[in-house]
C-alpha positions as CSV (number, residue, x, y, z in Angstrom):
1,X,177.0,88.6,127.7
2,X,173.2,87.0,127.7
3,X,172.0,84.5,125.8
4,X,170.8,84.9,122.5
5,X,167.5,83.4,123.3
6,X,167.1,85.4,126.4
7,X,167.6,89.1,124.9
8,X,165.6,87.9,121.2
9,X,162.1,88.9,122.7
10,X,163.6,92.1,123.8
11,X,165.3,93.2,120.9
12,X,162.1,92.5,118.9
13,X,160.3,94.9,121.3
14,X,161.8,97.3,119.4
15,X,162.5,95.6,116.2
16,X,158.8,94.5,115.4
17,X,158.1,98.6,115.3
18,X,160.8,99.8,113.2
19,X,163.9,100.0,114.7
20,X,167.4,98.7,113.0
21,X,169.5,96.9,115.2
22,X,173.5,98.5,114.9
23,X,175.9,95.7,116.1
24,X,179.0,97.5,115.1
25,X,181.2,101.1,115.7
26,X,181.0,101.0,111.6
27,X,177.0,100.6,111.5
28,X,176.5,104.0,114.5
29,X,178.7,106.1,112.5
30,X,176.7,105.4,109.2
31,X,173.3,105.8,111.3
32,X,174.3,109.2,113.0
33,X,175.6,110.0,109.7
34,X,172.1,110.5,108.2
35,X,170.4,113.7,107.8
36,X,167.7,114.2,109.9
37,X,166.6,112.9,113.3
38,X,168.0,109.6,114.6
39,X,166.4,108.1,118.0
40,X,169.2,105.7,119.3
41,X,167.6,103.4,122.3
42,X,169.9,101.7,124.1
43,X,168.2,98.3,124.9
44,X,168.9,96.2,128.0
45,X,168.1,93.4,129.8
46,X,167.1,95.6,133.0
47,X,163.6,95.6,134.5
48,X,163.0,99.5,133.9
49,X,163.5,98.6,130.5
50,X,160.9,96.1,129.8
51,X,158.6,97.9,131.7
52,X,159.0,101.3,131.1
53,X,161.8,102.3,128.5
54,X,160.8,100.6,125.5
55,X,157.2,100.9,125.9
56,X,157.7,104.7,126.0
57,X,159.5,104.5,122.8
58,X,156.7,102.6,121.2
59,X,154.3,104.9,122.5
60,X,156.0,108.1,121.6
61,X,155.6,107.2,118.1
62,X,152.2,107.3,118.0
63,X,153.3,111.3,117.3
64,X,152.6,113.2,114.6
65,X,156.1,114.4,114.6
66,X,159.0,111.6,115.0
67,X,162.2,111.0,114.5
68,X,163.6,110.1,110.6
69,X,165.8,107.3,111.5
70,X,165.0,104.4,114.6
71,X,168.2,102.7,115.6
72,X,168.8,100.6,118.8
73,X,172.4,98.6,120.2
74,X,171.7,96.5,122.9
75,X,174.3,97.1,126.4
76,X,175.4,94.1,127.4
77,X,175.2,92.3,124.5
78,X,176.4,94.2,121.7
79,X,179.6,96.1,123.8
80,X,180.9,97.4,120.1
81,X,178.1,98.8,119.1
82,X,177.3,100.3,122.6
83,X,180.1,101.7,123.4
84,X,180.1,104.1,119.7
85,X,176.6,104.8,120.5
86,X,177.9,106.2,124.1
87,X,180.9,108.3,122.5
88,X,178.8,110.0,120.8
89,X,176.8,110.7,123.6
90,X,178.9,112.4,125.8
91,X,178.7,114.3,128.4
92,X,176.4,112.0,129.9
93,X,178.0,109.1,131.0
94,X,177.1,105.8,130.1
95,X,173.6,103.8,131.2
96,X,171.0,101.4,130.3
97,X,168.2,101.5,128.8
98,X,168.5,105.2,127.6
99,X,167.3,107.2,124.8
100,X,169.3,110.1,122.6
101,X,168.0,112.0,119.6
102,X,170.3,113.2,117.2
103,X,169.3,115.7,114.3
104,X,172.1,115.7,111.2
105,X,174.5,113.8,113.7
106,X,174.4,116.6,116.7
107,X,173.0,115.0,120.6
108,X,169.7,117.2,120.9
109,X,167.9,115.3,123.7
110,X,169.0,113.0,126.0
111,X,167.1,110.5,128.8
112,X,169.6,108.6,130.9
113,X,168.3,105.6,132.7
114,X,167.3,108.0,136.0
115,X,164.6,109.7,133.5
116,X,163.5,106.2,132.7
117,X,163.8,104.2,136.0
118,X,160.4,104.3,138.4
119,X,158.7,106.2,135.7
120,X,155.6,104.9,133.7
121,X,156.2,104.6,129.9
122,X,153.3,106.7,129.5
123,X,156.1,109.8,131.4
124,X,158.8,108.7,129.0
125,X,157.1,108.8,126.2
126,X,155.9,112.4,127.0
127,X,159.3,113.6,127.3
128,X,160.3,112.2,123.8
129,X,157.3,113.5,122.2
130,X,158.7,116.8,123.5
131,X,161.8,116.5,121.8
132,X,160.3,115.2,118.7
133,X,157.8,118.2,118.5
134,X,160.8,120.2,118.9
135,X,163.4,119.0,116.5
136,X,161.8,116.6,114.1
């Protein structure tokens, strides 16, 4: 586990833009639960995320077309939470920082931390808007 002070500035990368932190298995199932489209980030402490992963979500938004819901759990930190969010997408096993969109509660699009790692944000964010073109 990190430090709370250590992973704060990096959960408000994502919280200062409009995504709800889910710290529990209760508060994934209620979020994939929703109608609609649902990005769930999975935050991390790892350099391709600060630098690439969550500045592609924040840039991706800029879209016309995005996703209904923004949730985020945060590996390493908040394991309850993290480990729903990865049940749910399977069958790509489990990494960090990646990005899943879910419309009404199916796994549509999926970027595992390989898509994200030695990749500008400007690459990732591309990729998303794809998917959010095509299912939002």
């Amino acid at each position: 586990m990190y430090p709370a002070e250590l992973v704060k500035p990096m959960r408000e990368d994502l919280t200062s833009i409009g995504f709800t932190e889910l710290f529990t298995e209760n508060d994934v199932e209620k979020a994939l639960q929703q109608s609609g489209t649902t990005l769930v980030v999975v935050n991390s402490v790892c350099g391709c995320a600060a630098a690439n992963a969550r500045p592609g979500a924040r840039i991706s938004l800029q879209n016309a077309k995005k996703p209904d819901h923004l949730v985020t759990v945060f590996a390493g930190v908040d394991r309850e939470a993290t480990d729903a969010a990865r049940a749910q997408m399977v069958p790509f096993p489990p990494s960090s920082p990646s990005m899943a969109l879910f419309k009404d509660g199916e796994l549509v699009h999926m970027l595992e931390r390989h898509h994200i790692e030695g990749r500008p944000a400007e690459m990732i964010a591309e990729n998303l808007v794809g998917a959010y073109n095509e299912f939002c």
